[in-house]
C-alpha positions, 0 to 999 in steps of 0.5 A: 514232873514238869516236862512233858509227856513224850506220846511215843513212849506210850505207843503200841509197837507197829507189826512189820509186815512179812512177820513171822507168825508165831501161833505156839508162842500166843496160846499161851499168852492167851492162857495167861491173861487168867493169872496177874502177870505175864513175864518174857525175860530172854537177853536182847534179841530175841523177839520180845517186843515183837511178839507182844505187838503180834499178840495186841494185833491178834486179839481185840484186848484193850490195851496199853504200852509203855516203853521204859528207858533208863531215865525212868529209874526215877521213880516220881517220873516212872509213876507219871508214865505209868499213869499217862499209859493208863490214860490211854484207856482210860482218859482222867483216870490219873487226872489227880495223882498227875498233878500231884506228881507235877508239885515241886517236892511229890509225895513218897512213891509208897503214898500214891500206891493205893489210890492209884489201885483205887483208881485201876479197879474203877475201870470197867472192863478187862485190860492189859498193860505192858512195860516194854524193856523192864530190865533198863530200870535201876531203882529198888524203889520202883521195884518194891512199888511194883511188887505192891500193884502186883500183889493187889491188882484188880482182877481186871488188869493183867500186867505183861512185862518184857525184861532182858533179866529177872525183874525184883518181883515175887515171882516165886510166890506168884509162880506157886500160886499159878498167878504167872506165865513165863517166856523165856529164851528157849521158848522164843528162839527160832524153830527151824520152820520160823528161822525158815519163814524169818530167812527166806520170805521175811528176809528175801533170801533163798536159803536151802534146809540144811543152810537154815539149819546150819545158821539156825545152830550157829545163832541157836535161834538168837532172832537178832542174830539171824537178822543180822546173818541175813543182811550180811548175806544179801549179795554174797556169792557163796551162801554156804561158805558164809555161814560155815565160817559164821561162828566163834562166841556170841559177842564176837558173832555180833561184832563180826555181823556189826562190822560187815553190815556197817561196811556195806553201807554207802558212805552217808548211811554210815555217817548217818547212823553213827551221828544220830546213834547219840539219840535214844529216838530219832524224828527227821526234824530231830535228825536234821538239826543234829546234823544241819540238814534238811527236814526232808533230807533226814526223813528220806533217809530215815525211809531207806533206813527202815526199808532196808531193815537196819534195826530201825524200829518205828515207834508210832503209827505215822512213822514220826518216831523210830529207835535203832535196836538196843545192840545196834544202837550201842556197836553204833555209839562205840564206832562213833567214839573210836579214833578210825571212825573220823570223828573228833570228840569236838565233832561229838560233842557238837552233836550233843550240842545241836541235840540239846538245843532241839529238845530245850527248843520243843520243850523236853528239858530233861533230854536236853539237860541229859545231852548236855551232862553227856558232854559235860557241858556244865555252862548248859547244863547250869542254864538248863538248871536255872531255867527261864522260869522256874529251875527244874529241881522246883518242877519235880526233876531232882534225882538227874541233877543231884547225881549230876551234881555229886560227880563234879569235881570241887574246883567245876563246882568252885567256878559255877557258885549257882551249882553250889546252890543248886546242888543244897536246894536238891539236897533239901528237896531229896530230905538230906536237910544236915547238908544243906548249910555246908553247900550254901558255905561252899557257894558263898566261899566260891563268890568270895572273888566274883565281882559284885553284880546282879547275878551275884546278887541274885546267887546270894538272895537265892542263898538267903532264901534256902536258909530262911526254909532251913530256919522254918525246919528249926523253928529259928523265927530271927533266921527266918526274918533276916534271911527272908529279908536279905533274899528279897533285897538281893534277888533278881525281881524277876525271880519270882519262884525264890521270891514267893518261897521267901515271901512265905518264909517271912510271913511265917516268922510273922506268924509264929511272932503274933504279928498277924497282919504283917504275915496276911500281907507277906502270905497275900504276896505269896498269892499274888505272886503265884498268879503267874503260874509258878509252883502252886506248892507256895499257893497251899502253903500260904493258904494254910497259914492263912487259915491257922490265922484265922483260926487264932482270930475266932473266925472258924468258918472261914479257916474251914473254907480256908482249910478245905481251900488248901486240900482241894489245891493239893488234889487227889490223893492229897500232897503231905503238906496238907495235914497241917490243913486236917489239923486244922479242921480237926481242930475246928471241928472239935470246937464246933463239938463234932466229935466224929468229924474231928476225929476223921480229919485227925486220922486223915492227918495221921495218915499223911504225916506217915509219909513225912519225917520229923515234922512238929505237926506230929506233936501237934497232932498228939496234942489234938487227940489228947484233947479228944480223949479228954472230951470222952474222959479217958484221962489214961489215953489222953496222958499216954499220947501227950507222954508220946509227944513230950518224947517225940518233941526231945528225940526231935529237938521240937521243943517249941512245941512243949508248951502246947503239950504242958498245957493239955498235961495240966488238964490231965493233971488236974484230972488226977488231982496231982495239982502241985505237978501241974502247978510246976508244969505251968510255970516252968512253960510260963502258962498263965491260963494254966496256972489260974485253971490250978489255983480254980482248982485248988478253991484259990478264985483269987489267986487264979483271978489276979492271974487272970485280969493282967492276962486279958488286959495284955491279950485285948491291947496285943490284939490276941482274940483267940488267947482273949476268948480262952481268958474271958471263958474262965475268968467268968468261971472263976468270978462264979466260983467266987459267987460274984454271978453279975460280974461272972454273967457280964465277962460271959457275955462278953465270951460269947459274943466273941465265940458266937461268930464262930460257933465255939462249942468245946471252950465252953463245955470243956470248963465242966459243970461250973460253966454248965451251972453258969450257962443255966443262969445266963438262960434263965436271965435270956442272955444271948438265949438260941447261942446259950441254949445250944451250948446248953445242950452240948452238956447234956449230950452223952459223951459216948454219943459224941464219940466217932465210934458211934453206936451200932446200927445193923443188928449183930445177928446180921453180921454186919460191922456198925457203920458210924453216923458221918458214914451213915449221911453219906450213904442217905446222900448216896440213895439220895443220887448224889455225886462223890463230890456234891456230897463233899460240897454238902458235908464239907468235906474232901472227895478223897475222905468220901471215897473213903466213907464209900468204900468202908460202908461197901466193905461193913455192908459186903457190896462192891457198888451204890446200888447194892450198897443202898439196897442193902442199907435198906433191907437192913433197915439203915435207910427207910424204903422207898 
């Protein structure tokens, strides 16, 4: 989320002074700090919240408060409070998955689970937290969210949530495993004795016994309602004849009781309460501006208020922030709307106005946007939208605008096109793609009659633009040209957010085109354009891209940093985008025949493409481990994940991505000797180094030869250096085969300057034990002898040692699971007293992957730390003592 956090949310309730003690009700508090959650469920006033602040200021807990209200059922902003309110604890804890919640488009809830359960149990010491007010939240996400904290909750936290009804929790499971204590209306009604005390010292009133009893049967200890009872009360004459005609149901109780404290109140009291009912919190500034006055005016009043016990309840420690009791709140709201309260609708609305402007002035959009809707002031609202800089659905609020949007009329929706537009860019954000067009038809039928000016301009780049990223989805390089340009020639130039993503749109189609340089500058663009601030989701993307073309010009060690650059940008734990940057070191790591490592960061991959739907780099990914397979000669699995592709890509409409696939089905294929397959295969896809690997393989060097020459000629003249280095590394194979070894050992040489800059292992191992046979007599002839020697070796190592399931290192009899050999560096730099980032910085890796290694090698050594993890691998004989 972009906006920011609003402190009082996370302040710990004040406990009035002349509280009512309730000893009774804290045991068992006490008692349930053992269990995992506490849960106080009773209807609205019954002293919830005010027993938890008595149970805080009883003890010395270390604890932290969050105050939930109905905007945070969305539940990207209902994780950025719970984090914020973690915080309070436990400053930085949530540093990373703060700002991945912060990019344009947050990952799904469900991926940010176990980092944040990760990141709870590295806090020290006990702690409670509480959610205050549960039952205002209305999204089963956030329940299903909770219930899988709950479930697996470090030992040191305890979670206390207050709620009017059931929270969708796995209470029962928790109640039979006596991992919950519950509060409910009976235990926090009133006893006589407290109704006393409450009345008669908290209240000020000089109740009898019976007259306690009689009120305390009439509200059947409702604390709100004896509350209420007892301001009605002071200055009436006849006591006892109040509270005998005190009944009838318990709404009609509580507007009775409404109507006569409102009554009693001096005329600007009352006109101040209704007017500023309209405010979920209330600040004198706040206060003022609603209703034009001055600063010192509304906090004077906002002191008497508090002084006289009108359910003004304080938020913070420096009596800045109050709100009026839930029940107060809304008699209030409905008073204000009713024709005999004097207020026009005109007269409301202007409230919401001046409370809009307030919030948008101190930086707290979300409110303002909601005051506006509230009055469906839809010009503000489209305002508040659109913003100053970058419009609020690319900052993290989606959910309030589209169903905003989803409740206007057509002909509302016809008058304000940009809301049209508005209305497809939250529905791609949201991942509802098949709607987007038929929106951005609408808004273009909405500016059919509009004159043509800046503004519409700038509707229509905006647009060309979301149908260039629709065009990315389907891979439609033409749309994403002519779109991407349409919308830089028709956006505002201060439009910075559109025209970075349509920077971006275009320098992919260059990509996918093979006109690389022209995709370098649209992506530097992208770069330089982000400097200002905006949304760094554009800066990662083009970071990638920029590695992917590195990668296809040989330049392996800059794509890593490239790559690494990309991760580090998207934090902890890492945005989904970033797979495709796994991939790619992946990849990269496989050509430099670190089998284990490639194979950790396909699997990092894999776990973030989980979080996506329907992405090609799926099928990508498939690709690489079929490759990987191949590496350790299991032909069978590598044939079934390309199998798995193949349909993925046709279920998907992917078919882009069939050419990758036949070319590693070729390989199988050759592998099973079915080379008339193959042969057909690679020529349906048009795969020329394919179908001269089958002719090699069918002893057909010549044919395989003519294939090859016009294909190196075309990959040097285009300017291809990867498809250049894939060609020239057969072709030297194919001239061994023919017996020509000076021209095989010329084209090799050439190979290997190309490959050595970026240290290619595989391209040459994978060509098998001709290439081995060639590099032995490129050896022997001192060619390029410390590069040739290295490729040299890689054929004799094991392909079972290359495997990242690497061999054993703990004897069996100890009972402890193999840690694999990037496991075992890691804990050498642990003993070593290396931070989890320097080891990152010196292996190259994320931080989240070596928390990762760290918490698998506590888990196969049974430690819960790095010094019994260190002392452990040494006992074991893993490390070398001291």
């Amino acid at each position: 989320m972009s906006t920011s956090i609003l402190a009082t949310k996370l302040y710990k309730p004040v406990l009035r002074p002349g509280s009512v003690r309730r000893p009774r009700l804290i045991e068992p508090l006490n008692t349930g700090l053992y269990g995992k959650l506490t849960l106080i469920c009773a209807p609205a006033g019954f002293g919830k919240t005010t027993l938890v602040a008595e149970w805080i200021s009883s003890g010395d807990h270390a604890t932290a408060w969050l105050s939930l209200d109905e905007s945070d059922s969305d539940p990207v902003r209902f994780l950025t409070y719970f984090v914020a309110a973690l915080e309070i604890i436990a400053p930085q804890i949530g540093a990373s998955i703060m700002n991945l919640l912060r990019s344009p488009q947050p990952p799904p809830i469900d991926s940010l689970l176990t980092p944040l359960l990760n990141a709870i149990a590295a806090i020290p010491d006990d702690f409670v937290l509480v959610l205050d007010d549960y039952h205002v939240l209305d999204n089963t996400e956030i329940d299903s969210a909770l219930s899988f904290l709950v479930d697996n909750q470090p030992p040191q936290m305890h979670l206390i949530i207050t709620t009017r009804e059931d929270p969708h929790l796995p209470l029962a499971r928790l109640r039979a495993r006596g991992q919950l204590t519950e509060l409910r209306a009976a235990d926090l009604r009133f006893t006589s004795d407290e109704a006393a005390e409450f009345l008669n010292e908290a209240m000020g009133l000089t109740l009898s016994t019976e007259d306690v009893d009689a009120l305390g049967q009439r509200t059947e200890g409702w604390i709100a309602g004896l509350q209420l009872a007892a301001i009605s009360m002071q200055g009436q004459q006849d006591n006892r004849r109040f509270i005998e005609s005190f009944t009838g149901s318990h709404h009609f109780v509580l507007d009775y009781l409404m109507e006569e404290v409102l009554s009693h109140q001096p005329p600007h009291i009352h006109d101040f309460l209704l007017k500023t009912s309209i405010l979920e919190r209330l600040c004198g500034p706040l206060c003022a501006a609603i209703l034009q006055q001055d600063d010192e005016d509304a906090l004077a009043t906002l002191e008497h208020i508090r002084q006289a016990n009108l359910f003004l309840i304080p938020l913070d420690n420096e009596r800045r922030w109050y709100r009026y009791h839930f029940l107060f709140a809304d008699l209030l709201r409905q008073r204000l709307l009713r024709d005999s309260a004097g207020f026009s609708t005109e007269a409301v609305n202007e409230l919401h106005t001046q409370a809009s402007n307030w919030y948008e002035t101190n930086g707290q959009e979300l409110e303002a946007f909601q005051h506006a809707i509230a009055i469906n002031d839809v010009e503000r609202a489209e305002r508040l939208i659109e913003s100053q800089g970058t419009p609020l659905y690319l900052r993290g609020i989606v959910k309030p605008i589209l169903h905003w949007l989803e409740s206007l009329p057509h002909h509302v929706l016809d008058a304000h096109p940009s809301l049209w537009v508005a209305y497809a860019s939250t529905l791609l954000l949201s991942g509802q793609h098949t709607s987007v067009e038929q929106k951005l038809n609408e808004a273009e039928n909405a500016l059919q009659n509009a004159g043509i000016d800046d503004t519409t301009q700038d509707i229509m780049g905006r647009i060309a633009s979301m149908r260039a990223t629709l065009a990315v989805i389907q891979n439609d390089v033409e749309a994403m040209i002519f779109h991407s340009n349409d919308a830089l020639e028709r956006l505002h130039p201060e439009n910075l957010p559109i025209r970075i993503a349509s920077h971006w749109t275009r320098g992919y189609a260059y990509q996918l085109q093979g006109n690389h340089q022209q995709a370098r500058d649209a992506y530097k663009d992208v770069l330089q354009f982000s400097e200002s601030g905006d949304s760094s989701i554009y800066v990662i993307a083009a970071t990638i891209s920029l590695g992917q073309l590195q990668e296809l010009d040989n330049q392996l060690h800059q794509a890593s940093e490239s790559y690494q650059s990309a991760i580090k940008l998207s934090g902890e734990p890492p945005h989904p985008i970033v797979s495709q940057a796994f991939l790619g070191l992946a990849r990269i790591n496989y050509q430099w025949n670190d089998l284990e490592a490639a194979q950790e960061y396909g699997q990092q991959c894999h776990e973030l493409l989980q979080q996506m739907e329907n992405t090609d780099t799926t099928a990508s990914y498939k690709v690489f481990l079929a490759y990987l397979h191949l590496s350790r000669r299991d032909v069978t699995s590598a044939s079934d994940v390309l199998d798995e592709a193949e349909a993925f890509v046709h279920q998907n409409n992917f078919l882009f991505r069939m050419p990758d696939i036949a070319e590693a089905q070729v390989r199988v294929l050759i592998h099973r000797d079915n080379c008339a397959t193959a042969l057909q295969l690679a020529e349906t896809h048009n795969l020329l180094i394919s179908q001269a690997r089958i002719y090699l393989a069918q002893n057909n060097a010549s044919r395989a030869l003519q294939i090859l020459d016009p294909f190196i000629q075309n990959a040097k003249e285009t300017g291809l250096p990867n498809e250049l280095l894939k060609g020239l590394v057969l072709q030297a194979v194919v001239y061994h085969a023919l017996n020509h070894q000076d021209v095989a050992l010329e084209v090799l040489d050439e190979s290997l300057a190309l490959a050595k800059h970026g240290g290619f292992i595989r391209i040459f191992v994978d060509e098998g034990s001709s290439m081995a046979q060639l590099l032995q007599i490129a050896h022997s002839r001192g060619l390029r002898q410390d590069y040739v020697s290295q490729l040299i070796s890689a054929f004799s190592m094991p392909a079972a040692e290359q495997s990242a399931v690497s061999q054993t290192i703990t004897p069996e009899s100890q009972g402890i699971d193999a840690l694999s050999q990037r496991e075992i560096e890691v804990l050498q730099l642990i003993a070593n007293g290396l931070t989890n980032q320097d080891i990152a910085d010196q292996l190259y890796l994320s931080l989240h992957t070596v928390k990762v290694h760290a918490r698998n090698i506590y888990s196969k050594l049974a430690v819960k730390n790095r010094t019994q993890a260190v002392a452990q691998a040494k006992s074991l004989g893993i490390l070398t003592a001291d």
